[in-house]
C-alpha positions in Angstrom: -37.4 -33.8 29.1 -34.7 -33.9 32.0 -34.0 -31.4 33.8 -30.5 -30.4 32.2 -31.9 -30.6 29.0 -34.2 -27.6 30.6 -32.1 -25.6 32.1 -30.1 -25.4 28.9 -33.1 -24.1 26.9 -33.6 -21.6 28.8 -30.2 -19.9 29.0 -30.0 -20.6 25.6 -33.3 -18.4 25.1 -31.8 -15.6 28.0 -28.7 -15.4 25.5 -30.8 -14.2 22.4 -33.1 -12.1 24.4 -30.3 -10.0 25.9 -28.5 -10.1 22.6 -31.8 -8.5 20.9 -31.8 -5.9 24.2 -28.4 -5.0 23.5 -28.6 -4.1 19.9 -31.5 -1.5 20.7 -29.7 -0.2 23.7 -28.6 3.9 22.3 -25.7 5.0 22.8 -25.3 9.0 24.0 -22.6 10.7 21.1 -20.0 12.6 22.9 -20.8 16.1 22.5 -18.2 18.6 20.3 -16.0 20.6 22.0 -17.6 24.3 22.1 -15.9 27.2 20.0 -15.7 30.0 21.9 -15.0 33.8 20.2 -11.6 34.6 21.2 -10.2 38.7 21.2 -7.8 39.1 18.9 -6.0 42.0 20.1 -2.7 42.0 17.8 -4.3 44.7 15.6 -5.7 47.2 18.0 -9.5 47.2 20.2 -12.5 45.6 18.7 -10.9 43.0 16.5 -11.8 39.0 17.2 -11.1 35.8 15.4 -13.6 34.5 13.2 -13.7 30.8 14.7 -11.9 28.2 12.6 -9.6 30.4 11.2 -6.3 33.1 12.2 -8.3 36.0 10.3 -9.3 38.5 12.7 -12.4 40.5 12.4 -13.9 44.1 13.3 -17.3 45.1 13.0 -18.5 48.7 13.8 -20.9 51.6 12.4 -22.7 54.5 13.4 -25.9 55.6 13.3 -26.6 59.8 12.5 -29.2 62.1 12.2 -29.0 65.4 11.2 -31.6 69.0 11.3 -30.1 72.2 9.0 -31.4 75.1 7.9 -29.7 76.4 4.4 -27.1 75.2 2.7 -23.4 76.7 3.0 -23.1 74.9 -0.3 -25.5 76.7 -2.5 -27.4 80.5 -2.6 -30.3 81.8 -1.8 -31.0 78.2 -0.2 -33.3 79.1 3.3 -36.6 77.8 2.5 -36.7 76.4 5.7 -35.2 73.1 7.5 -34.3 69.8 6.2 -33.3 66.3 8.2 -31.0 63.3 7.3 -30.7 60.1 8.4 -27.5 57.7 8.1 -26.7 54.6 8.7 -23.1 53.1 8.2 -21.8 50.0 8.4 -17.7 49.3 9.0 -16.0 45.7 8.3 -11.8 45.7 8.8 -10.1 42.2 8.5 -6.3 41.5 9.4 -4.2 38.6 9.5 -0.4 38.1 9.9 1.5 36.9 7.0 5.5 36.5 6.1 4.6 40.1 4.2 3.6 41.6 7.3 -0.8 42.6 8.5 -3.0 41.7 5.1 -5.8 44.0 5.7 -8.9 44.6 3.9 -11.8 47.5 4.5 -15.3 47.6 3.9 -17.5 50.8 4.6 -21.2 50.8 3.1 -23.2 53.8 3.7 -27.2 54.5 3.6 -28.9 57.9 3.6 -32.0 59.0 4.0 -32.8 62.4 3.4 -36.4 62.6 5.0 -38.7 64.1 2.4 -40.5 61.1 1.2 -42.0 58.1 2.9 -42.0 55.9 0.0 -37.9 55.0 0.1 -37.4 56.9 -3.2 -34.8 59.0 -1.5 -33.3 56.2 0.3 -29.8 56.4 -0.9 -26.7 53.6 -1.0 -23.5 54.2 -1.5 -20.0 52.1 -1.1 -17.4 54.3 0.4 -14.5 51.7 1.0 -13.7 48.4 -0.1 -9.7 48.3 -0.7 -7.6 45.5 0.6 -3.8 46.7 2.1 -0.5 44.9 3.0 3.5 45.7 3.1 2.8 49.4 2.5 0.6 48.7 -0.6 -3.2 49.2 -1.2 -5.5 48.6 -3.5 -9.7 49.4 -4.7 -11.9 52.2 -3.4 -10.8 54.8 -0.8 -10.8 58.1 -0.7 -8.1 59.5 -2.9 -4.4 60.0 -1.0 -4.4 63.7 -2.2 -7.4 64.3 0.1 -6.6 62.1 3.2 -2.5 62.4 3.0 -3.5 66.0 4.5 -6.0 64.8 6.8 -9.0 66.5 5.2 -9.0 70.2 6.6 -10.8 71.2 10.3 -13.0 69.4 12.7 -15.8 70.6 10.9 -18.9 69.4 9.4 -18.8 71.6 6.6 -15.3 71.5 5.9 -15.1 71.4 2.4 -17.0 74.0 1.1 -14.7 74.8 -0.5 -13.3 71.4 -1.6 -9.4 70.4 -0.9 -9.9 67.2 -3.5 -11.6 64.4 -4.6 -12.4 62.0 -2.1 -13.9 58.2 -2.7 -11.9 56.8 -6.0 -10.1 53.0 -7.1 -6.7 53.4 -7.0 -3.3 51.8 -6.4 -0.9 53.2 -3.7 1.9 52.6 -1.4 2.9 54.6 1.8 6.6 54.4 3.2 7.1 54.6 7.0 10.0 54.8 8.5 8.3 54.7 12.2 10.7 57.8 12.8 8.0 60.5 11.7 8.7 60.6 8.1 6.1 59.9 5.5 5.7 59.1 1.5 2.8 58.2 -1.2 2.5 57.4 -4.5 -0.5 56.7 -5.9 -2.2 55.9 -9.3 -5.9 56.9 -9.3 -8.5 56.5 -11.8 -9.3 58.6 -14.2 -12.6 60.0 -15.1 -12.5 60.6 -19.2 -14.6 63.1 -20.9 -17.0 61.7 -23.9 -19.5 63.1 -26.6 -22.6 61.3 -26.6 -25.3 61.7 -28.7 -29.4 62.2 -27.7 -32.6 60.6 -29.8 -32.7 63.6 -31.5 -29.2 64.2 -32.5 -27.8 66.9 -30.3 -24.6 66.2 -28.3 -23.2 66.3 -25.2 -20.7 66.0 -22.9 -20.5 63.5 -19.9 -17.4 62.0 -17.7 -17.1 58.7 -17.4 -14.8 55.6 -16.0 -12.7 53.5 -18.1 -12.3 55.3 -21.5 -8.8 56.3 -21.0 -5.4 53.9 -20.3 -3.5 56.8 -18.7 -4.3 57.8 -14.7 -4.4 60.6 -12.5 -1.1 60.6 -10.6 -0.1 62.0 -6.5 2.6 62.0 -4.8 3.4 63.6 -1.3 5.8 63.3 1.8 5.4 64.6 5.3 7.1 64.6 8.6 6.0 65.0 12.0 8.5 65.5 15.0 7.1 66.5 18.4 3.8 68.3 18.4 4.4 69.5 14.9 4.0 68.3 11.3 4.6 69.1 7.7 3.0 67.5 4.7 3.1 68.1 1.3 1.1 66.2 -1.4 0.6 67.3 -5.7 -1.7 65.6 -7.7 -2.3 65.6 -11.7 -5.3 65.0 -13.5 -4.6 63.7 -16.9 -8.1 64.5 -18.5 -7.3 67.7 -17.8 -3.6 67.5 -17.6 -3.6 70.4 -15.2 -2.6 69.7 -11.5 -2.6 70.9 -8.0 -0.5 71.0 -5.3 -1.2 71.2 -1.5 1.4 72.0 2.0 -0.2 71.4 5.4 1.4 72.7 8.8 0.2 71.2 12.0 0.6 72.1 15.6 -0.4 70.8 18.9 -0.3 73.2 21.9 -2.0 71.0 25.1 -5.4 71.8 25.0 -5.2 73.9 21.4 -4.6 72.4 17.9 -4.1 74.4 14.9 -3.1 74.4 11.0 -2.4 76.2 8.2 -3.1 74.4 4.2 -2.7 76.1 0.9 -3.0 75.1 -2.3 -2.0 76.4 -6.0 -3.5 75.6 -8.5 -1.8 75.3 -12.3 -5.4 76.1 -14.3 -8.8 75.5 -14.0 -11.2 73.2 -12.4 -10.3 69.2 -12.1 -10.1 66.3 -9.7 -7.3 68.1 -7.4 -8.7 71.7 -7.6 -12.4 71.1 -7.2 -14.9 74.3 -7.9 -16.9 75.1 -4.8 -20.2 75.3 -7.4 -20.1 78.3 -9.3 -16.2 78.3 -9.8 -13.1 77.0 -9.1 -10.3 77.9 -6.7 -8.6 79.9 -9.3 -4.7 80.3 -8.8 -5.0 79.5 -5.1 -6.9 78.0 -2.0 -6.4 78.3 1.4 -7.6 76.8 5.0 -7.1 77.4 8.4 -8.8 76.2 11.3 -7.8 75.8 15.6 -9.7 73.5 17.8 -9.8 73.6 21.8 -10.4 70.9 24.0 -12.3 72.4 26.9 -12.9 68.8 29.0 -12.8 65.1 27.9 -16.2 65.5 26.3 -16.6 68.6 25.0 -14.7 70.3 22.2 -14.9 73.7 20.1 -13.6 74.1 16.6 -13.4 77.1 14.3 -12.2 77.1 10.6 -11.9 79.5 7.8 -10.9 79.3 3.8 -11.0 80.9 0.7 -9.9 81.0 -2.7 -7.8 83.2 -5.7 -11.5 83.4 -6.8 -12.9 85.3 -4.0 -15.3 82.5 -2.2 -15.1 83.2 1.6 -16.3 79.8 3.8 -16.6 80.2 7.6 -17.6 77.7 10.3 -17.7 76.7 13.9 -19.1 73.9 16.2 -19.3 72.5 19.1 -19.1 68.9 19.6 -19.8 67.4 23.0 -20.1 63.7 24.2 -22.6 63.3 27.2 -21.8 59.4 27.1 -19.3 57.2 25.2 -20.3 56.7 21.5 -22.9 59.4 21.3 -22.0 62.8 19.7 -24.2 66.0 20.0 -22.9 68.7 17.9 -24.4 71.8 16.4 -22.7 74.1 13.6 -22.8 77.2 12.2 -21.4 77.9 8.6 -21.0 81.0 6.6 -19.9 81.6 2.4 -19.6 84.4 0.5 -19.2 84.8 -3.0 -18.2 87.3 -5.0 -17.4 86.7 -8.1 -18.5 86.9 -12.1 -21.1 83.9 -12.0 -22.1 85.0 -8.0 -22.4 87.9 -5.8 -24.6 86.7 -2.8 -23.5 84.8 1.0 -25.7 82.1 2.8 -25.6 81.1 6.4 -26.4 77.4 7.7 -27.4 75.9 11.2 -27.3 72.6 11.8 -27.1 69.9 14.8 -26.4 66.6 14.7 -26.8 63.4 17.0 -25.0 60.1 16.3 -24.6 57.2 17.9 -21.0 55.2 16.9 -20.7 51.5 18.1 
């Protein structure tokens, strides 16, 4: 073997060993671009977008817990002191479309009313799930002829004697014409009345969803200019096919707040003239309540109602934030009735704690 004949053996065995090296050598994959959670801040504080999309997202809740004594709702009631716990959980979406914001709400609620340890009295309950856009909304929320109003006072208690039905499908569109006047109309689902029969023949009487094609029906307007504001809102039960209707004055004064609501009723008890337990409003019903700001974190608040039917409801609290997001308040009801089924009153303390996030 000469020499050249040497030399090119071995680079020809150099070639297939760094050939063999280079087909194991690994090669480090670029690493993917991190996705960071960006604010979206289009539709108000709290709101970001869920990555890979435009849909913005909110997520909140509040934790409560709650010691009273009696119950403003019910006689003869003061066998001592009972706690609640309560959890809720809040979901809001939004996203711009050529239709304007399409929202959608999600509020699930879970109680606990603290007289077992076993989680038989561990309650669940869906208060919200309703999807809005262009004015228009649609599922479960509380029912327009309740919330158009704005409830009643700043009060725990505040409807013991009950302005309306509260969680309840519907359909219903608000106009706003961003000039401080208001309208609603709303179709709300109606709760039929059935016979039902037992094992052992007897019959009775329960109300249920879905057996009827015809719903309940509200409508109201209102106006605000300044620190005042009007609102008016009438709703009609078809089960019933009685109806109620409700005017609400408001007024700001710097530190003061105040209204005024009453309510007539065209007969007997239904969805838009509750009864406050024993009976119903009668011909009339009527609220009034004032809240004071004293400082940035503490509050007072004082309402009063009653009805044709002579039930009396009283209350006052104080509510008072010694931090952001936590609430101390205690409250101090009062009801008196005084009428054919009840002749008795009931006082109720109470103080609650909760923590919102």
């Amino acid at each position: 073997m000469n020499i050249k004949s040497l030399l090119l053996g071995s680079a020809a065995a150099l070639a297939v060993v760094s050939g063999a090296q280079a087909a194991d050598a690994v090669v480090a994959a670029e690493p993917e671009p991190m996705e960071y959670v960006k604010v979206c801040d289009a539709f108000g504080t709290g709101y970001f977008y869920i990555p890979g999309t435009e849909t913005c997202l909110k997520i909140g809740g509040r934790v409560r817990f709650d010691v009273q004594a009696a119950d403003s709702y019910s006689v003869k009631s003061q066998e001592g002191y009972n706690t609640k716990s309560r959890a809720e959980i809040y979901m809001d979406s939004a996203s711009d479309t050529e239709y304007g914001a399409l929202k959608t709400q999600f509020i699930g609620r879970f109680d606990f009313d603290g007289t077992a340890n076993d989680g038989t009295h561990t309650t669940t309950k869906v208060m919200a799930a309703n999807i809005s856009m262009a004015g228009f909304q649609v599922g479960l929320v509380d029912s327009v002829y309740s919330s158009f109003t704005n409830y009643a006072g700043d009060i725990i208690n505040d409807d013991v004697i009950s302005y309306g039905v509260l969680e309840v499908n519907q359909i219903n569109y608000t106009y706003d014409s961003g000039t401080g006047f208001k309208a609603v109309v709303a179709v709300e689902a109606d709760d039929t009345e059935v016979t039902r029969r037992r094992a052992d023949g007897t019959e009775y009487d329960v109300v249920v969803n879905g057996k009827d094609y015809v719903p309940n029906v509200v409508a109201g307007a209102g106006y605000t200019m300044g620190s005042f504001g009007v609102t008016v809102v009438g709703g009609y039960d078809e089960r019933v096919e009685e109806g109620a209707v409700k005017a609400r004055l408001d007024g700001n004064f710097g530190a003061v707040s105040a209204f005024v609501m009453g309510a007539w009723n065209s007969g007997g008890v239904h969805a838009y003239a509750p009864g406050d337990g024993y009976v119903g409003w009668g011909d009339w019903a009527a609220w009034a309540g004032v809240g004071y700001k004293a400082a940035d974190n503490l509050a007072a608040n004082l309402q009063v109602a009653g009805t044709d039917n002579d039930t009396f409801a009283a209350a006052a609290n104080l509510k008072w934030n010694p931090v952001s997001g936590l609430l101390i308040m205690p409250e101090v009801t009062y009801t008196k009735w005084d009428n054919k089924v009840v002749d008795n009153d009931q006082w109720n303390g109470m103080l609650r704690f909760e923590r919102t996030f």
